[in-house]
OpenMM code with the backbone's topology and positions (N, CA, C; nanometers):
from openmm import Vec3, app, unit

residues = "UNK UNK UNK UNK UNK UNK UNK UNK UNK UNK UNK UNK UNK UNK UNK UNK UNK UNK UNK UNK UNK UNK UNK UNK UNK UNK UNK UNK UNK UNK UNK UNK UNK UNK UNK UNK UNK UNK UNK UNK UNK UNK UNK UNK UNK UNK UNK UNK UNK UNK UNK UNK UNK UNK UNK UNK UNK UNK UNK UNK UNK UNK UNK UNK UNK UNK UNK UNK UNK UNK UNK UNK UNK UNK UNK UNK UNK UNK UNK UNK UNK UNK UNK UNK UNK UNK UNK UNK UNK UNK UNK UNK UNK UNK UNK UNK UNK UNK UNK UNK UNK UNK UNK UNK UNK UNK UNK UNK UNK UNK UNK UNK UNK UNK UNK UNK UNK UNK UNK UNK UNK UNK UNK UNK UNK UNK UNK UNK UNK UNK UNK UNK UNK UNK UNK UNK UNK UNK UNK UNK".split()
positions = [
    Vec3(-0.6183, -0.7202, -0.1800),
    Vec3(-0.6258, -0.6048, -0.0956),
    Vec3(-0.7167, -0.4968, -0.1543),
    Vec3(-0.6697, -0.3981, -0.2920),
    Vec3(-0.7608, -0.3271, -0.3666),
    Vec3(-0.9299, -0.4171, -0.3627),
    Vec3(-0.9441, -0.5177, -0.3537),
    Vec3(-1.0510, -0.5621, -0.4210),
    Vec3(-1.1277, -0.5663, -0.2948),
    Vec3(-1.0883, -0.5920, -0.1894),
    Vec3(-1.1516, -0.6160, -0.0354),
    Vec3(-1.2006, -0.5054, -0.0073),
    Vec3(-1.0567, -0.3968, -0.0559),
    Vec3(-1.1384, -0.2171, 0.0348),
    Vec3(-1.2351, -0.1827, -0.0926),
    Vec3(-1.2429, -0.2194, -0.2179),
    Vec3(-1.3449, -0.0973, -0.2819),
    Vec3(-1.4468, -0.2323, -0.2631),
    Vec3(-1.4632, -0.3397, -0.1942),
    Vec3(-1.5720, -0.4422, -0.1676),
    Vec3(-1.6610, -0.3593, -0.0145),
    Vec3(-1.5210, -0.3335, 0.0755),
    Vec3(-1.5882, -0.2761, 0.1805),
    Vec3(-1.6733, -0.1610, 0.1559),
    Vec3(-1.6029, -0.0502, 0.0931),
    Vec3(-1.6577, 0.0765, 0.0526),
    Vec3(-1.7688, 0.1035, -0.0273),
    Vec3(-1.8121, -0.0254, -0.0965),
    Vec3(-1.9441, -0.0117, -0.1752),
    Vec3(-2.0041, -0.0810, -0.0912),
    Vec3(-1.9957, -0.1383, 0.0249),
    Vec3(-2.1070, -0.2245, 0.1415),
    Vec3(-2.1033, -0.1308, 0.1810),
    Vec3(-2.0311, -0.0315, 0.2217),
    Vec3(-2.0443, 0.0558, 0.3695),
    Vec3(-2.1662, 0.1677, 0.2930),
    Vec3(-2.1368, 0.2179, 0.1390),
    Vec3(-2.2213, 0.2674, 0.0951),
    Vec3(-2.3265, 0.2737, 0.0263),
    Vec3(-2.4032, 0.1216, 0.0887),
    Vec3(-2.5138, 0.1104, 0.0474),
    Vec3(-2.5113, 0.0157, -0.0806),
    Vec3(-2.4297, 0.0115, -0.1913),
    Vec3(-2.4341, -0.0355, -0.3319),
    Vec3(-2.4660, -0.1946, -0.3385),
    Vec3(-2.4425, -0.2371, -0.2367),
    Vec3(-2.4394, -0.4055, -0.2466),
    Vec3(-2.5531, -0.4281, -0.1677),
    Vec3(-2.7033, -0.4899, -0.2112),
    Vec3(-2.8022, -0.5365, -0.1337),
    Vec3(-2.7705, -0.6591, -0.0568),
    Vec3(-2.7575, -0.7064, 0.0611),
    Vec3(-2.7347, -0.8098, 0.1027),
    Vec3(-2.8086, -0.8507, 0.2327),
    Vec3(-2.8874, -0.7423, 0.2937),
    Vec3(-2.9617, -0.7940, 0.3658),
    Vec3(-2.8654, -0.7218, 0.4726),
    Vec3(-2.9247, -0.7078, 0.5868),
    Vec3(-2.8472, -0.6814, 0.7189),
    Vec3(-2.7254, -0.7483, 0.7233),
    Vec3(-2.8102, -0.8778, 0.7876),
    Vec3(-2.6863, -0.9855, 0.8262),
    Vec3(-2.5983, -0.9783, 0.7231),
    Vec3(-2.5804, -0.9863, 0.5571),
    Vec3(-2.4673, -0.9991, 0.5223),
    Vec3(-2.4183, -0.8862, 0.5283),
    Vec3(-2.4637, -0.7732, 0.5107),
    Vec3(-2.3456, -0.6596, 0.5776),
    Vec3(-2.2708, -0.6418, 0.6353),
    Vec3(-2.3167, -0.6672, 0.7780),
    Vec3(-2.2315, -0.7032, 0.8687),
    Vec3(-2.1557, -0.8137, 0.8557),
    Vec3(-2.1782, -0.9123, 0.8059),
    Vec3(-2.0586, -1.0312, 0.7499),
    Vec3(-1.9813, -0.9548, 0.6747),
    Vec3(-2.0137, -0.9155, 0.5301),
    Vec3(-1.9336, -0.9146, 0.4459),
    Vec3(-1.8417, -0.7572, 0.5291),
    Vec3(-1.8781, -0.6605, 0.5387),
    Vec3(-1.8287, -0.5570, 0.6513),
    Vec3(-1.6708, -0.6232, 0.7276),
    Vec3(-1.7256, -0.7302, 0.7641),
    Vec3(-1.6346, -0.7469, 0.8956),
    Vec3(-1.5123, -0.8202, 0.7608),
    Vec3(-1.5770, -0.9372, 0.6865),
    Vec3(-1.4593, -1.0022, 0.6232),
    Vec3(-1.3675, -0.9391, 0.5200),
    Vec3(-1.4667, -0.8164, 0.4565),
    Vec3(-1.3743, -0.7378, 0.3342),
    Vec3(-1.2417, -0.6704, 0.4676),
    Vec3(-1.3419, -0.6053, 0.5501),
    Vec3(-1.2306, -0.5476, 0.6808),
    Vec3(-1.1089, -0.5929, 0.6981),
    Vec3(-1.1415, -0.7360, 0.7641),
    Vec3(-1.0180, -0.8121, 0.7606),
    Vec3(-0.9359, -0.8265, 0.6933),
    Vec3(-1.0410, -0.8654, 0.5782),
    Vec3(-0.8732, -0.8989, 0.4374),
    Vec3(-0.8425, -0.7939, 0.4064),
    Vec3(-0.8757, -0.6772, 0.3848),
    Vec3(-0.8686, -0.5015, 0.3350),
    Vec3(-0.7271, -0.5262, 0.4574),
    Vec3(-0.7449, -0.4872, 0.6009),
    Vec3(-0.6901, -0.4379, 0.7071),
    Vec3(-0.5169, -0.5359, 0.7157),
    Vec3(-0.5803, -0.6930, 0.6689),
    Vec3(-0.4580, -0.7143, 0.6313),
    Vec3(-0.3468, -0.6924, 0.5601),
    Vec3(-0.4161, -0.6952, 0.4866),
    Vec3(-0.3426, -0.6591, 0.3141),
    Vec3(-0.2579, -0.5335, 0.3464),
    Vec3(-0.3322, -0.4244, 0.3709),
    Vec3(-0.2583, -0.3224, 0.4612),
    Vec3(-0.1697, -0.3306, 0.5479),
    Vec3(-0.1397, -0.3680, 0.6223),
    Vec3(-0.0123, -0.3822, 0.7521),
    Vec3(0.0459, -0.5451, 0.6981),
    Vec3(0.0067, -0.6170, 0.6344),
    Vec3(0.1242, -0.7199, 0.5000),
    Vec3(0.2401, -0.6253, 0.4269),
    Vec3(0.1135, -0.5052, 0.3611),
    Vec3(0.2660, -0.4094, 0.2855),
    Vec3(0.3621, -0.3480, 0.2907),
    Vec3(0.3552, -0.3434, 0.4686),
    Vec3(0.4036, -0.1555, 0.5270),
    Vec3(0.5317, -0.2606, 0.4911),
    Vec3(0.5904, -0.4270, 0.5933),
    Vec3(0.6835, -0.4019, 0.5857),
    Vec3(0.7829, -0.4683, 0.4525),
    Vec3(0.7295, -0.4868, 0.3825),
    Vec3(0.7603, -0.5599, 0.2644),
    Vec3(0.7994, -0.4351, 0.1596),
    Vec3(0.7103, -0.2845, 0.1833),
    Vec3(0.7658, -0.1963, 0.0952),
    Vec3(0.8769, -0.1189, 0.1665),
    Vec3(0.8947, -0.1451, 0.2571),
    Vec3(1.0353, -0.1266, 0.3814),
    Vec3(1.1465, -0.1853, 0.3190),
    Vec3(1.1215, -0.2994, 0.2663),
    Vec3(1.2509, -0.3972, 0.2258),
    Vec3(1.2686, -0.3532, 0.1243),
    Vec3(1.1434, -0.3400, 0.0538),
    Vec3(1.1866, -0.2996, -0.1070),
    Vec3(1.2681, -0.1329, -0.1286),
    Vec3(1.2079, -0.0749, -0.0267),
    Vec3(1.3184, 0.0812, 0.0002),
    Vec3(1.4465, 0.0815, 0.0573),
    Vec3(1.4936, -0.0641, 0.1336),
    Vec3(1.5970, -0.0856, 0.1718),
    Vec3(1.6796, -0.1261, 0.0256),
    Vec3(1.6214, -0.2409, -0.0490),
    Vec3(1.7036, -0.2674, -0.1436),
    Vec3(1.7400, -0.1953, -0.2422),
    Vec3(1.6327, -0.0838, -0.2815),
    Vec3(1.6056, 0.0373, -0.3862),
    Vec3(1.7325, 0.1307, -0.3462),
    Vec3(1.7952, 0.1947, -0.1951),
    Vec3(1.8630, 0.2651, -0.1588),
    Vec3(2.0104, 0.2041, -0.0976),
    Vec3(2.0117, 0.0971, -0.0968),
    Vec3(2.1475, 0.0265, -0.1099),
    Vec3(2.2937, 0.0704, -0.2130),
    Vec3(2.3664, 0.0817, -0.1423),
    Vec3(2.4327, 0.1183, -0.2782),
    Vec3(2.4866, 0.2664, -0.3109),
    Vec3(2.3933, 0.3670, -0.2692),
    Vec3(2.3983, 0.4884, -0.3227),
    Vec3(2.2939, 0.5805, -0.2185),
    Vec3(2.2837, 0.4993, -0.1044),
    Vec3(2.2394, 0.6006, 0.0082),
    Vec3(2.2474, 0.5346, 0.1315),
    Vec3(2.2316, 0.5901, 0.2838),
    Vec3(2.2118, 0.4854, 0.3767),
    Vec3(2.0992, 0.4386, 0.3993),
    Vec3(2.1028, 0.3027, 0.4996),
    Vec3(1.9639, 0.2337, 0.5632),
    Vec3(1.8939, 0.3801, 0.5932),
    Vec3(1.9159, 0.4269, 0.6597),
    Vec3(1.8581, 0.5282, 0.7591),
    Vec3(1.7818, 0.6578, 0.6403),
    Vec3(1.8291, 0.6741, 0.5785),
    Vec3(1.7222, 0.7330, 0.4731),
    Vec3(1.6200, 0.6944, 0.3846),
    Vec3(1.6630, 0.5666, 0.3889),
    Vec3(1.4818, 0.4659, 0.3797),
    Vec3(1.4420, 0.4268, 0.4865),
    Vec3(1.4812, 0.4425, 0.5995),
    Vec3(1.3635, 0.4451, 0.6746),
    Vec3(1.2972, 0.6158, 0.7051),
    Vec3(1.3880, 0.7303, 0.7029),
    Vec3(1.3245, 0.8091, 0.6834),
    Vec3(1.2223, 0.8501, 0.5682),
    Vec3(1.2449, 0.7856, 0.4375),
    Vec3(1.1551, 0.8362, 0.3101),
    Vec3(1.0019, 0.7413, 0.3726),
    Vec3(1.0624, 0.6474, 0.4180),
    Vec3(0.8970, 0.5705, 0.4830),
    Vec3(0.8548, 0.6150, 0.5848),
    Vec3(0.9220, 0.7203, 0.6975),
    Vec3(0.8049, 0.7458, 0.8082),
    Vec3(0.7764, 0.9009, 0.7735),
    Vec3(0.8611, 0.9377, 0.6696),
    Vec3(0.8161, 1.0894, 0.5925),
    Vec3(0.6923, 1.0769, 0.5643),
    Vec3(0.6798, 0.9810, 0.4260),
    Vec3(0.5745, 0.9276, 0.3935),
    Vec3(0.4156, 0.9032, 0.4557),
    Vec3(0.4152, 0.8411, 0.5461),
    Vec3(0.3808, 0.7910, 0.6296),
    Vec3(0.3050, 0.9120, 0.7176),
    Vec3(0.3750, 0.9734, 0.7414),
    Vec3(0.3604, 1.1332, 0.8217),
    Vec3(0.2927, 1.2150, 0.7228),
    Vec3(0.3018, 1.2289, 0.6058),
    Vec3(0.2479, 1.3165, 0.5193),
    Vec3(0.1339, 1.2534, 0.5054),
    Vec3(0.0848, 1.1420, 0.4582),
    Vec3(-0.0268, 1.1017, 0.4668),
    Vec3(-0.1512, 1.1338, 0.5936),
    Vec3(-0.1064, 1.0747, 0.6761),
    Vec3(-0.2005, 1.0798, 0.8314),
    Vec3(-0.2065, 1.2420, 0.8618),
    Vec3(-0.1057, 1.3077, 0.7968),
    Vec3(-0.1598, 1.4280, 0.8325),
    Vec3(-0.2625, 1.4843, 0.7315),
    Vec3(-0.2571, 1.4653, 0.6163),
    Vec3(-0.3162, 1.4761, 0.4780),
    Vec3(-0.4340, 1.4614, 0.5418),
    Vec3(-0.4793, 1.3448, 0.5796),
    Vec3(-0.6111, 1.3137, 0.6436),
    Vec3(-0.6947, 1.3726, 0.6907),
    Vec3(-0.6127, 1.3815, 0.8215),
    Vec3(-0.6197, 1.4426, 0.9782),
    Vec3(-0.6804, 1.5903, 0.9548),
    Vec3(-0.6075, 1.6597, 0.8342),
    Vec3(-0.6284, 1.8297, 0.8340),
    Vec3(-0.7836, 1.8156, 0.7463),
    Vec3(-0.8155, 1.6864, 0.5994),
    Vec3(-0.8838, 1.6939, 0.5593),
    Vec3(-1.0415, 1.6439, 0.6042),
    Vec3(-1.0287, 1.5569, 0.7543),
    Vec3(-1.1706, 1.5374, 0.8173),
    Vec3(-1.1361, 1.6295, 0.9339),
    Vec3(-1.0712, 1.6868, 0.9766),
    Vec3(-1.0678, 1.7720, 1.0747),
    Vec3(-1.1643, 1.9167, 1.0077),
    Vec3(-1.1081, 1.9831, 0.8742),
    Vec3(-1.1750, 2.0747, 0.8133),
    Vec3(-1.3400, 2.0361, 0.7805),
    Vec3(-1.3580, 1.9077, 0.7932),
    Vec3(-1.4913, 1.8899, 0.7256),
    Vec3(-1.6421, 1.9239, 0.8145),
    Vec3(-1.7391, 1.9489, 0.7547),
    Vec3(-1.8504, 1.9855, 0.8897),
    Vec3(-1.9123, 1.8376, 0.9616),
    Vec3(-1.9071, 1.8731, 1.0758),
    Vec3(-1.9693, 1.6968, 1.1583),
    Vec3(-2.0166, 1.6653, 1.1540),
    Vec3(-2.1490, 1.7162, 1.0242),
    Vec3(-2.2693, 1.6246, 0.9393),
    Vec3(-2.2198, 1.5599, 0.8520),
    Vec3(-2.1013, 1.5869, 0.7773),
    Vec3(-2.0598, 1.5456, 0.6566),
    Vec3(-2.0537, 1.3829, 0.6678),
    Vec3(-2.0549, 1.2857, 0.5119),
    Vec3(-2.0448, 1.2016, 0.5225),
    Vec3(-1.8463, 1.1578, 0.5284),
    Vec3(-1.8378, 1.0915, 0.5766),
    Vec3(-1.6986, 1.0062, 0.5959),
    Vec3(-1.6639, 0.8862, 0.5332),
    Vec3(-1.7979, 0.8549, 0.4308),
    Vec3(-1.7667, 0.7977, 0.3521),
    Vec3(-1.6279, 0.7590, 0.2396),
    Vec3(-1.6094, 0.9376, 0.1856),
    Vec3(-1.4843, 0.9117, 0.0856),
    Vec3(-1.3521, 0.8644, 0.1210),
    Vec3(-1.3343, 0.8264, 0.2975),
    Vec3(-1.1830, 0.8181, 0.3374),
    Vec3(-1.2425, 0.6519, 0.2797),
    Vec3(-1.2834, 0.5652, 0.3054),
    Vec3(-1.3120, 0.4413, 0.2412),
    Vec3(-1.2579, 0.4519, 0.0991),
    Vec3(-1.3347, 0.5018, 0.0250),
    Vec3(-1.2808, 0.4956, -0.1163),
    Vec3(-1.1842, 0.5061, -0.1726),
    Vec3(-1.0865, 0.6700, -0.0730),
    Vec3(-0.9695, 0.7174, -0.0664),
    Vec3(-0.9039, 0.5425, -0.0153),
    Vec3(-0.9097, 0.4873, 0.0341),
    Vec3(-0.8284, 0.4361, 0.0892),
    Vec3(-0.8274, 0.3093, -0.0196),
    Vec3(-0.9051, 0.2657, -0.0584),
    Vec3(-0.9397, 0.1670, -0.1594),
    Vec3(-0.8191, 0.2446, -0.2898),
    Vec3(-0.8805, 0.3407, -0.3349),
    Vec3(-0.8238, 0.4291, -0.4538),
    Vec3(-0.6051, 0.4297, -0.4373),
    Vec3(-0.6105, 0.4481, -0.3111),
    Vec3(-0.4618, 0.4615, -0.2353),
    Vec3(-0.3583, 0.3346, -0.2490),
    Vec3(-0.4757, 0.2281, -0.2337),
    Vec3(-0.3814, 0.0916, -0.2544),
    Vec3(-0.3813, 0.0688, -0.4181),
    Vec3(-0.4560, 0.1125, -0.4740),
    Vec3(-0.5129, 0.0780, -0.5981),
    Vec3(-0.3754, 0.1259, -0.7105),
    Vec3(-0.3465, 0.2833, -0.6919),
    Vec3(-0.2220, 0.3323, -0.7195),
    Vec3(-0.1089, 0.2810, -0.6800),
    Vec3(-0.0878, 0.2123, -0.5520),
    Vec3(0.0302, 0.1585, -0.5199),
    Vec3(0.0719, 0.0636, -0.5562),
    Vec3(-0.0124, -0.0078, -0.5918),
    Vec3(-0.0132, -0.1694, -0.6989),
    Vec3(0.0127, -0.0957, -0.8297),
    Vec3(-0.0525, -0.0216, -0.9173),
    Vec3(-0.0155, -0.0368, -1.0067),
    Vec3(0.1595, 0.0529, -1.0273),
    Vec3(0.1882, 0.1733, -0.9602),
    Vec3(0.2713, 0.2015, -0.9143),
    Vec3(0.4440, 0.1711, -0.9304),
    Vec3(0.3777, 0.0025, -0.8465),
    Vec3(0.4825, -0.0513, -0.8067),
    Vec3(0.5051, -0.1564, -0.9449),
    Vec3(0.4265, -0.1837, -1.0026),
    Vec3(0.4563, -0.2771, -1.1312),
    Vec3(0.5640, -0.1697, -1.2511),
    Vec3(0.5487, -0.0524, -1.2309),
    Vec3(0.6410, 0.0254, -1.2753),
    Vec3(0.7428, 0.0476, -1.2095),
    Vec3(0.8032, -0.0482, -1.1090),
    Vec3(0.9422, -0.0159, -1.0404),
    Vec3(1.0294, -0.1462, -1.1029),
    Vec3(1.1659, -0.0779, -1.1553),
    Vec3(1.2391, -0.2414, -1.2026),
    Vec3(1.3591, -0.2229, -1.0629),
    Vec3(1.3040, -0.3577, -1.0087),
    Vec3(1.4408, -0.3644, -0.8891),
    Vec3(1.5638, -0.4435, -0.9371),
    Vec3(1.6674, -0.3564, -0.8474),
    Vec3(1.8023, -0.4640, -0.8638),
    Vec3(1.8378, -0.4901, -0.7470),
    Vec3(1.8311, -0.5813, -0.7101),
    Vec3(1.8499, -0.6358, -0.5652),
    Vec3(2.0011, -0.6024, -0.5379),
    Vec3(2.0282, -0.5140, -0.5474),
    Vec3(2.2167, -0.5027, -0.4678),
    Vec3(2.2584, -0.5641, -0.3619),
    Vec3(2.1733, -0.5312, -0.2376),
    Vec3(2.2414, -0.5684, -0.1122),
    Vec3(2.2061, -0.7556, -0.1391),
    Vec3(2.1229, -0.8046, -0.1785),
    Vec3(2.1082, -0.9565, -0.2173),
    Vec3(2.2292, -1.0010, -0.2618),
    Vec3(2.2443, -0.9171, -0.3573),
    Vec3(2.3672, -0.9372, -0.4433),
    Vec3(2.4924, -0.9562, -0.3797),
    Vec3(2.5335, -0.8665, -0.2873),
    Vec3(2.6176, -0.8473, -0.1877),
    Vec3(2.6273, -0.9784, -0.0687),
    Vec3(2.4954, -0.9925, -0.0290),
    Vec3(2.4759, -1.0725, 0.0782),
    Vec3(2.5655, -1.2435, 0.0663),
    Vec3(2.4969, -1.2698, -0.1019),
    Vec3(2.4789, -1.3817, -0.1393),
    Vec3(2.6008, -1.3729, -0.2499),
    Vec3(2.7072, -1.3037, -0.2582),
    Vec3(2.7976, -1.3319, -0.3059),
    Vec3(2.7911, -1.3539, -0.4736),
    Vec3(2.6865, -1.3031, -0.5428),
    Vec3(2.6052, -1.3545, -0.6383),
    Vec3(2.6523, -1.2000, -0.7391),
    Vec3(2.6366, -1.2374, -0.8894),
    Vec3(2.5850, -1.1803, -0.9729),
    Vec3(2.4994, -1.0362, -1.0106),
    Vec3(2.4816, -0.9301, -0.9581),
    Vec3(2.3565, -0.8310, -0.9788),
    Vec3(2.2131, -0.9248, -1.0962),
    Vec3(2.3058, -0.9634, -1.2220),
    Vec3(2.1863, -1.0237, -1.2416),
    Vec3(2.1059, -1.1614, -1.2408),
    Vec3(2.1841, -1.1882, -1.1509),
    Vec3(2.1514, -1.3232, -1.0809),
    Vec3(2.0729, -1.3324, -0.9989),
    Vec3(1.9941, -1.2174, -0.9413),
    Vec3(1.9377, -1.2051, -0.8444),
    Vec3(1.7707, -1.1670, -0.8580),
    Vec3(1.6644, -1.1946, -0.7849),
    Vec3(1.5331, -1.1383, -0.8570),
    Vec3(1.4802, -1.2570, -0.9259),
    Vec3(1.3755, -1.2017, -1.0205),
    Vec3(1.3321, -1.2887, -1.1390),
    Vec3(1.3465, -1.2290, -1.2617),
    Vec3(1.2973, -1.2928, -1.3150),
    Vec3(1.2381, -1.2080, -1.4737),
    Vec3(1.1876, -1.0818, -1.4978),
    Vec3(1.0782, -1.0703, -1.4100),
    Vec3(0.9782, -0.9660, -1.3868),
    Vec3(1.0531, -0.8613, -1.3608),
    Vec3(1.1205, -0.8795, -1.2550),
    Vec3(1.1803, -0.7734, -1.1523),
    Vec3(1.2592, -0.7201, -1.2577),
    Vec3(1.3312, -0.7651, -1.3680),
    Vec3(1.4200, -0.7221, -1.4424),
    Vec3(1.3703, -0.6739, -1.5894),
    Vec3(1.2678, -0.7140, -1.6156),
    Vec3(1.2236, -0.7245, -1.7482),
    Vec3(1.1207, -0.5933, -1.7786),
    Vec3(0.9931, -0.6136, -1.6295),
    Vec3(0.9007, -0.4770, -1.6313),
    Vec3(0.9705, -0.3537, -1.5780),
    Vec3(0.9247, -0.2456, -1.5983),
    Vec3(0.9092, -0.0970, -1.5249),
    Vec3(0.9819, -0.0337, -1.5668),
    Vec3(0.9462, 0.0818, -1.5733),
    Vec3(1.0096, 0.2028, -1.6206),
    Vec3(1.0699, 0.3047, -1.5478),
    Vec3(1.1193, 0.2356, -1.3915),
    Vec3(1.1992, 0.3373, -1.3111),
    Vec3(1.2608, 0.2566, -1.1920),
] * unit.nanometer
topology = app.Topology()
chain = topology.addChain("A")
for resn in residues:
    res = topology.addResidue(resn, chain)
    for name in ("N", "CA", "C"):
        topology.addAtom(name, app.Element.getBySymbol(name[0]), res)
């Protein structure tokens, strides 16, 4: 995902010689995989805020911390190309957006989950649940 959008964002700005035609190729395919990768995460970091708030809050306040979220961003945006002059380039929301996933990956390698409601579901252990990783990395 990171690697598709700062692939798109250095095509869109010129950095990669490729000739027309591959521009527009590579344009459309970083797009795709970038655009996927993106709407792959929304709901997978949904689950992971469901399992994170299990336990010690309701469903309903992870889904509010995600459309809070969510809302603060698009407006973040919205106020910052809305303020800008209509010559300006629009380039940096590319990069921003590249830069955005870039933090969230690494981010998230600093989260140690405990799957509770798994735990619950499946009648199982707390640490029976997960892998290694999930238990072994992060510092929050």
């Amino acid at each position: 995902g990171t690697a598709s959008l700062c692939l798109f964002s250095a095509n869109a700005a010129g950095f990669l010689h490729t000739g027309h035609d591959g521009a527009i190729l590579l344009a459309y395919a970083s797009g795709i995989v970038g655009g996927s990768a993106l709407n792959v995460a929304v709901p997978l970091l949904f689950e992971l805020i469901m399992e994170t708030v299990y336990g010690w809050a309701d469903n309903g306040d992870g889904a509010m911390v995600t459309v809070f979220l969510n809302t603060v961003v698009q407006i973040a945006f919205l106020f910052m190309l809305s303020s800008m002059p209509t010559n300006g380039s629009y380039l940096w929301t590319a990069w921003a957006n590249a830069a955005s996933f870039a933090v969230c990956c690494a981010l998230l390698l600093c989260l140690r989950v405990e799957y509770r409601r798994l735990a619950v579901d499946r009648g199982l252990a707390l640490s029976e649940t997960g892998c290694c990783f999930d238990r072994a990395f992060g510092c929050f």
